[in-house]
Short mmCIF file of the C-alpha atoms (twelve columns), coordinates in Angstrom:
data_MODEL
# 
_entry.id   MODEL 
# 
loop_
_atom_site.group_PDB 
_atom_site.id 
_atom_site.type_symbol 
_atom_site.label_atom_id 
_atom_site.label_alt_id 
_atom_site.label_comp_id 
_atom_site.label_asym_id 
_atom_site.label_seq_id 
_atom_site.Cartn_x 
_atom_site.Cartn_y 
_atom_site.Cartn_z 
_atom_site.pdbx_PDB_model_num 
ATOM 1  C CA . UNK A 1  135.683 94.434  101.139 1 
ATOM 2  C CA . UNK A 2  136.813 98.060  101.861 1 
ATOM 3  C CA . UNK A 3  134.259 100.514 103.518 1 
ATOM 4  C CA . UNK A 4  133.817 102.571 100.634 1 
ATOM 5  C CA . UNK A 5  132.622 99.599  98.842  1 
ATOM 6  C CA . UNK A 6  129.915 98.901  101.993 1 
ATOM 7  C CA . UNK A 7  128.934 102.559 101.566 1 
ATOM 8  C CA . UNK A 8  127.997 102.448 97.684  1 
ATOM 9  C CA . UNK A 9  126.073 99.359  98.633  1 
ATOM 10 C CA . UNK A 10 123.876 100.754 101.776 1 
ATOM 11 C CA . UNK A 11 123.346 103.890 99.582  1 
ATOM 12 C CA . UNK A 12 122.137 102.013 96.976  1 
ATOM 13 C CA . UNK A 13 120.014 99.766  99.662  1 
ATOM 14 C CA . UNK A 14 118.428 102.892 101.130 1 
ATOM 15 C CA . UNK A 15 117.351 104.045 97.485  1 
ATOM 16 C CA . UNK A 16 115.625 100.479 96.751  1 
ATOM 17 C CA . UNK A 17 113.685 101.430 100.454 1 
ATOM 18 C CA . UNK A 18 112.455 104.611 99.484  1 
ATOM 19 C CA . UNK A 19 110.780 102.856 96.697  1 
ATOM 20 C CA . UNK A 20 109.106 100.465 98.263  1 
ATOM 21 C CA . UNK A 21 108.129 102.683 101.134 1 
ATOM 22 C CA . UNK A 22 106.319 104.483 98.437  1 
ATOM 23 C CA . UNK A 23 104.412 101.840 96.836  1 
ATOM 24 C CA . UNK A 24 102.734 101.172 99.880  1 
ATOM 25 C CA . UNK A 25 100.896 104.872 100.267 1 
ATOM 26 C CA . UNK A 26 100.473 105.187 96.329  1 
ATOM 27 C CA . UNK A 27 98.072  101.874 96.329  1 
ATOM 28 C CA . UNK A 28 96.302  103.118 99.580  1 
ATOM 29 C CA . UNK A 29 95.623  106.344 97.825  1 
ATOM 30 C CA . UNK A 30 93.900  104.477 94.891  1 
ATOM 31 C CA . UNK A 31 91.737  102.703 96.843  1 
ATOM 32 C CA . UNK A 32 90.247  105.372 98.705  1 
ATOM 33 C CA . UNK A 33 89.842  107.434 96.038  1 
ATOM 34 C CA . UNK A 34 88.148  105.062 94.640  1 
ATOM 35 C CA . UNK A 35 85.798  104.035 97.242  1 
ATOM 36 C CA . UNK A 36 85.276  107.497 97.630  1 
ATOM 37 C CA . UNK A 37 83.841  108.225 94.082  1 
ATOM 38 C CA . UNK A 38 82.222  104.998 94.244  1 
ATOM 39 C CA . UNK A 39 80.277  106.421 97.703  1 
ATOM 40 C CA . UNK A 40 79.513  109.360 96.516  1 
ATOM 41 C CA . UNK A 41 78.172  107.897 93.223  1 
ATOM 42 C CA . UNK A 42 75.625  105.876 95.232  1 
ATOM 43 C CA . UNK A 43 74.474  108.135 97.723  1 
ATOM 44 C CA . UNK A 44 75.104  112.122 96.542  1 
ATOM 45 C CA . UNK A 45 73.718  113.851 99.740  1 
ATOM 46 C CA . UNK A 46 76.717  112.514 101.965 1 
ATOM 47 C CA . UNK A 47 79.579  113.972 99.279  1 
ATOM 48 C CA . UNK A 48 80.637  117.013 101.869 1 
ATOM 49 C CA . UNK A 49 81.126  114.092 104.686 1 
ATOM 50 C CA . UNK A 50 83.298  112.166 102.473 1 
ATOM 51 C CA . UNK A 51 85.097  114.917 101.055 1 
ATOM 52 C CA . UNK A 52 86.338  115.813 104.418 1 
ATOM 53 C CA . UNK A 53 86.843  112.302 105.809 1 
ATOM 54 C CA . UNK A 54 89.138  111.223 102.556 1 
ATOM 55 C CA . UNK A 55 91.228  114.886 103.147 1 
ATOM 56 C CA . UNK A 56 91.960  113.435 106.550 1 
ATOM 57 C CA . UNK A 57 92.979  110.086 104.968 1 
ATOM 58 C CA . UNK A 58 95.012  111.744 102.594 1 
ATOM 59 C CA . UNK A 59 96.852  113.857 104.627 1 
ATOM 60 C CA . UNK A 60 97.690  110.375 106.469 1 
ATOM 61 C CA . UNK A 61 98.772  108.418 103.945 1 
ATOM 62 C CA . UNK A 62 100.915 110.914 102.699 1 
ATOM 63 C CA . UNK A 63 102.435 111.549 106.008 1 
ATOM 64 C CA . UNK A 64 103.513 107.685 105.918 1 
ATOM 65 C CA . UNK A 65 105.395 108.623 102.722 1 
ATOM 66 C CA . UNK A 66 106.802 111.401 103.738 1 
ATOM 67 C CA . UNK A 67 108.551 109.022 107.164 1 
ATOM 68 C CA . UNK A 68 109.652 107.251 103.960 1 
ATOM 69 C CA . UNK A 69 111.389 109.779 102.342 1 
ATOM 70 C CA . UNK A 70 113.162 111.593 105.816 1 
ATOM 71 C CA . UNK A 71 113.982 107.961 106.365 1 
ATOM 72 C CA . UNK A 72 115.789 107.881 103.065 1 
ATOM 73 C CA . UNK A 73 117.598 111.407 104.061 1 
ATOM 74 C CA . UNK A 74 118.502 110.323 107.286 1 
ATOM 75 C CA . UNK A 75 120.491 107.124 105.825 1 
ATOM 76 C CA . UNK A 76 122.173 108.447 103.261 1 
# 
C-alpha cells in the first residue's frame, strides 16, 4: 500500500468519527428535552428553573459536539 492510499482511508475514517461523535449529543439532547417538558408539565411553577438549568445542559452537550467536529478538522 502507497501513502496516498493510507490517506484516502484515515480521511474517510475521520468522517465515519464525526458521525458517531454526533450521535452521542443528538440522543442526550432528546432526552432532556424531554424530561424537561415532561417536568414542567407536572409541576408549572418551577418552568423558569428548568428553563435555565436545560440552557446550561444544552450549551454542554453541544460543546461535546462541537470537540467532535474540531476533532474532525484537526485530522483531516
Amino acid at each position: 500500500m502507497d501513502l496516498t492510499t493510507l490517506a484516502e482511508v484515515a480521511g474517510n475514517l475521520s468522517v465515519i468519527g464525526y458521525g458517531l461523535a454526533a450521535i452521542g449529543p443528538g440522543i442526550g439532547l432528546g432526552i432532556m428535552f424531554g424530561k424537561a417538558m415532561e417536568s414542567t408539565a407536572r409541576q408549572p411553577e418551577l418552568s423558569n428553573k428548568l428553563n435555565t438549568i436545560m440552557y446550561i445542559g444544552l450549551a454542554i452537550i453541544e460543546v461535546l459536539a462541537l470537540l467532535g467536529f474540531v476533532a474532525f478538522i484537526m485530522k483531516s
